[in-house]
C-alpha positions as a Markdown table, in Angstrom:
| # | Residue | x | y | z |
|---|---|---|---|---|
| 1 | Unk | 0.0 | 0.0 | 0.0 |
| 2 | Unk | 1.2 | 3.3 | -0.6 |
| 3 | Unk | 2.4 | 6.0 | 2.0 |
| 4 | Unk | -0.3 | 8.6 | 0.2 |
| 5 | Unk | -3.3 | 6.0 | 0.7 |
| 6 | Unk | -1.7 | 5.1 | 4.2 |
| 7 | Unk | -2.0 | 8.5 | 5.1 |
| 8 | Unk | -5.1 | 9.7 | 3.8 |
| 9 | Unk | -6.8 | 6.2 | 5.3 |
| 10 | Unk | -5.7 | 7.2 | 8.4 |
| 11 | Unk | -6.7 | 10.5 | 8.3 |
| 12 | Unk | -9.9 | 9.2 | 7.8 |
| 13 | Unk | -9.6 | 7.2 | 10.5 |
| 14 | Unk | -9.1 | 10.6 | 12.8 |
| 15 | Unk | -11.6 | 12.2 | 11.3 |
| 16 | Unk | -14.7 | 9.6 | 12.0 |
| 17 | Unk | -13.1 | 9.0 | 15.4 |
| 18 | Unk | -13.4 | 12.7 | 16.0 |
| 19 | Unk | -10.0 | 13.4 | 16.7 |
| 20 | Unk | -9.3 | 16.2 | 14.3 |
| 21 | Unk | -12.8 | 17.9 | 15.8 |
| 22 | Unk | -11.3 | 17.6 | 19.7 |
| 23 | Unk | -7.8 | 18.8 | 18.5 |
| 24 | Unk | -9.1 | 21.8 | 16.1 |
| 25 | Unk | -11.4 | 23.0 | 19.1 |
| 26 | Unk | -8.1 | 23.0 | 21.5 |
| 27 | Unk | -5.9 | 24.4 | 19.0 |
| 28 | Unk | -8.7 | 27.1 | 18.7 |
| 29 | Unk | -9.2 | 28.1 | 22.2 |
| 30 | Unk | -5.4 | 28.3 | 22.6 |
| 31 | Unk | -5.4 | 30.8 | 19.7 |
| 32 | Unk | -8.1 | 32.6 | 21.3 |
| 33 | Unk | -6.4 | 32.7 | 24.4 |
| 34 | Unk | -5.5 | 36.7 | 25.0 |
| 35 | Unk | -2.9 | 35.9 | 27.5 |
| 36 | Unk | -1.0 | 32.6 | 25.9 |
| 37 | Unk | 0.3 | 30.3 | 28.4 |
| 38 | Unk | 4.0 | 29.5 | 29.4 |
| 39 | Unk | 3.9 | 25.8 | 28.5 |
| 40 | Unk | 1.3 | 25.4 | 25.3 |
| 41 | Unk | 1.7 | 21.6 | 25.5 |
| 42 | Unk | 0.2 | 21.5 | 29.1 |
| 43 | Unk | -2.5 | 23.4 | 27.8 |
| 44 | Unk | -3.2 | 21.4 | 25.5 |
| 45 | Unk | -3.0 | 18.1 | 27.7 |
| 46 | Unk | -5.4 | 19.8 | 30.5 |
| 47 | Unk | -8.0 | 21.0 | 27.7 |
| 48 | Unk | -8.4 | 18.0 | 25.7 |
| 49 | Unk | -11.1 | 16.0 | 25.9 |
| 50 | Unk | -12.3 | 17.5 | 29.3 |
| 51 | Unk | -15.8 | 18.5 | 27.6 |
| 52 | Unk | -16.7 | 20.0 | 31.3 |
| 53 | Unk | -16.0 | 16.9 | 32.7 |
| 54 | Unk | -13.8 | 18.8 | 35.6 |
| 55 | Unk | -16.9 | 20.5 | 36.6 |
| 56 | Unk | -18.4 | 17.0 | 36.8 |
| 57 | Unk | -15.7 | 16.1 | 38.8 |
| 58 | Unk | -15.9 | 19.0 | 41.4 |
| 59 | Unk | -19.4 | 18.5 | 41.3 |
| 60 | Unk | -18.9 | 15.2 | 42.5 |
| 61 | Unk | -16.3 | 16.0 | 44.8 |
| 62 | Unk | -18.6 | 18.3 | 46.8 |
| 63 | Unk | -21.8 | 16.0 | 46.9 |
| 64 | Unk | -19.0 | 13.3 | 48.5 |
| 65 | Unk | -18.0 | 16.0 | 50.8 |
| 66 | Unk | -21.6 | 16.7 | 51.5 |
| 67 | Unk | -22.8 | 13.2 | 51.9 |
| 68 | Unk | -20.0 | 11.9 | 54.1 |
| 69 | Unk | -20.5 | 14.9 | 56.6 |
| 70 | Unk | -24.4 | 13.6 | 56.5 |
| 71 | Unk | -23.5 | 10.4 | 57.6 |
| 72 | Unk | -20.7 | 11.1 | 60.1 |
| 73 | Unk | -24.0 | 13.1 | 61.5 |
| 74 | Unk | -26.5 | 10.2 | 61.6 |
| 75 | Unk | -23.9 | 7.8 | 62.9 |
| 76 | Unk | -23.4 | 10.6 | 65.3 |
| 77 | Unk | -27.5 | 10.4 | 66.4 |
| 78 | Unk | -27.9 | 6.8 | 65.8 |
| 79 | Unk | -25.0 | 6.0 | 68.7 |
| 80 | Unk | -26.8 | 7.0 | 71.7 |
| 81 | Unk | -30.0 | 5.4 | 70.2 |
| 82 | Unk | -28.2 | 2.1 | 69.9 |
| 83 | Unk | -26.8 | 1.9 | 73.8 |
């Protein structure tokens, strides 16, 4: 097989697996960036392919948070119940 057909296969590839979509979007926002950051390549690593999910995650975070406080409260009550 050629290198050209190689090439344009996997480029293909990229393309239906939505790479090129995730990488143009990153490349994007670091153009759009007014002040450009120090290391671009970190930028790039931290912004690809988060699609909000750090928000998720510090949603997540908190309800834990939230939740485990809860139930260090209700053990709390339920112990004096129990004796």
């Amino acid at each position: 097989m050629p290198i050209d057909s190689k090439r344009e296969e996997f480029r293909r590839y990229l393309e239906r697996a939505g790479v090129m979509d995730a990488l143009t979007k990153v490349l994007v926002s670091l153009y759009e960036e007014p002040d450009k950051p120090e290391d671009a390549l970190e930028y790039v690593r931290k912004h690809l392919g988060t699609d909000g999910a750090e928000d998720e995650l510090e949603t997540a975070r908190a309800r834990i948070a939230e939740l485990e406080a809860e139930n260090a409260l209700l053990k709390g009550e339920a112990a004096p119940q129990n004796e």
